[in-house]
C-alpha positions as CSV (number, residue, x, y, z in Angstrom):
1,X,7.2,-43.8,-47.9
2,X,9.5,-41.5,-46.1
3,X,10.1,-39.3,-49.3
4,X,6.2,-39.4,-49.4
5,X,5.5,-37.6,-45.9
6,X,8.4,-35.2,-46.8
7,X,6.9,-34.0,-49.8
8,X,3.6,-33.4,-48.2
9,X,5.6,-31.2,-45.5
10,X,7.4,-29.3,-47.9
11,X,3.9,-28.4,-49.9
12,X,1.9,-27.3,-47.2
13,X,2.1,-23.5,-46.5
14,X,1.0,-21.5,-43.6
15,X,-0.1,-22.3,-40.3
16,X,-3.7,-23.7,-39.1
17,X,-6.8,-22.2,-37.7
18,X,-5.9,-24.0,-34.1
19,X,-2.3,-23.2,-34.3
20,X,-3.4,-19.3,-34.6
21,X,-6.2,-19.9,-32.0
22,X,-3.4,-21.5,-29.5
23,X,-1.1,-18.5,-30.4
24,X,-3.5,-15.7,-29.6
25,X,-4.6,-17.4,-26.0
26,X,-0.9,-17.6,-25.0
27,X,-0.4,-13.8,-25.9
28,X,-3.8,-13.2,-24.3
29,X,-2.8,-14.5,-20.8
30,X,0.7,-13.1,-20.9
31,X,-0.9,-9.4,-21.7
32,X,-3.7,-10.0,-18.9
33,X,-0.6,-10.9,-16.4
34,X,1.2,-7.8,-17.5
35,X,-2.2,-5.7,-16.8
36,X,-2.9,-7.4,-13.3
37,X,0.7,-7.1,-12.1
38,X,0.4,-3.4,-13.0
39,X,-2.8,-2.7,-10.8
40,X,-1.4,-4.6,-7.8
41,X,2.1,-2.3,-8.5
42,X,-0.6,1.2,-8.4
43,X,-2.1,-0.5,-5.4
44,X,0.6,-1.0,-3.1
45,X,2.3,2.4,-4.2
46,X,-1.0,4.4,-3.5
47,X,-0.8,2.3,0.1
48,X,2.6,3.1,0.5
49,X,1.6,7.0,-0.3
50,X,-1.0,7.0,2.2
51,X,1.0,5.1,5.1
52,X,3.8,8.2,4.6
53,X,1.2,10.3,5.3
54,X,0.1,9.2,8.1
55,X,3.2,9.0,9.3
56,X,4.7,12.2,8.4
57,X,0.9,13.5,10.5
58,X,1.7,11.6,13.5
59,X,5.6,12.7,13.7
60,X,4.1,16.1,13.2
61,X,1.8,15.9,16.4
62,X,4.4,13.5,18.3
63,X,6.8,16.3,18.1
64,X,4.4,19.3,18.8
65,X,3.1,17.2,21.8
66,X,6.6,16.6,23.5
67,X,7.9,20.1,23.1
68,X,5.5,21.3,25.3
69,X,7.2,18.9,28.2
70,X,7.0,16.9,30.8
71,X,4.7,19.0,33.3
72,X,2.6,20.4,30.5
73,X,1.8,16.6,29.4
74,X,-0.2,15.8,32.6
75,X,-2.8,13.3,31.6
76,X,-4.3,15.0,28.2
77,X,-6.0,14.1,25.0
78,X,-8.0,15.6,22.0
79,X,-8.1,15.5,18.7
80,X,-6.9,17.6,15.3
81,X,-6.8,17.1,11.9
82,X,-2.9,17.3,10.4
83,X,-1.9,17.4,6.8
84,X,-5.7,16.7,6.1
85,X,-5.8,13.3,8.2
86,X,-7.9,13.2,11.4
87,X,-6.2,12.2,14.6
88,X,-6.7,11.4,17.6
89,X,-3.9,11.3,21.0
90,X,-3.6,10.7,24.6
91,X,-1.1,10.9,27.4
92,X,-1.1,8.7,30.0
93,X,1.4,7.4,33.0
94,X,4.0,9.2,35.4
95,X,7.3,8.9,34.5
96,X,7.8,8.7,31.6
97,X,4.3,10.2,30.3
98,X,3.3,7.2,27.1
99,X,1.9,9.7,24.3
100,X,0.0,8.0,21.9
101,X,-1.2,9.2,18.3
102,X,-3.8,7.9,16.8
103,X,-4.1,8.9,12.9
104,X,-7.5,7.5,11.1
105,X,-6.2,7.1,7.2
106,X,-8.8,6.4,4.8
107,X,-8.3,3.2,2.7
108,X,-10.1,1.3,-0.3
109,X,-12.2,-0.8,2.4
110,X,-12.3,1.3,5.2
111,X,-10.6,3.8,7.8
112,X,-7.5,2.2,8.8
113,X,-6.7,3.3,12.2
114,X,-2.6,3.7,13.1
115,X,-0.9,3.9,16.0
116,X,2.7,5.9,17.4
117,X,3.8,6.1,21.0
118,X,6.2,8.2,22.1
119,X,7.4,8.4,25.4
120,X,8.1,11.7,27.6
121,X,10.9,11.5,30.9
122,X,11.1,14.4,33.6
């Protein structure tokens, strides 16, 4: 009986129509994995890009704003456009004057708006 099931083993060649079907959905969802973890890497390094912009922008205007000094930072604000970002600050308090920067960075949704402080002493 045993020598019966053997020899049907040993005769049949190839592999089956399910088998190959099976084989092709595992590769299928391992390639669509690679793919999606791919996009989300572009996404979150085209994020990253744009946050070290904004960044880079604000220390720009941070620095500009508190080289002027102490007496020259009496209560202002406005708005300019650095490295291509628009951005908006204001100075407020006594001693120390609080500068704040506030860069508007365009995202895939919508404006992201972020905020530095800096803080000028007499």
């Amino acid at each position: 009986m045993i020598a019966k099931y053997l020899g049907r083993l040993q005769d049949s060649s190839g592999i089956s129509i399910i088998e190959a079907i099976l084989a092709l959905s595992i590769f299928t969802l391992g390639i669509h994995g690679l793919a999606m973890s791919g996009l989300a890497a572009s996404r979150s390094l085209r994020q990253g890009r744009a946050l070290a912009a904004a960044s880079a922008a604000a220390q720009t205007k941070l620095d500009s704003l508190a080289g002027l000094g102490w007496a020259a930072l009496s209560t202002t604000a406005g708005a300019d456009t650095v490295q291509g970002l628009p951005l908006t600050w204001n100075v407020s308090g006594n001693n120390p004057r609080e500068v704040n920067v506030v860069v508007h960075r365009p995202s895939a949704s919508a404006v992201q708006l972020d905020s530095y402080v800096t803080y000028v002493a007499k």
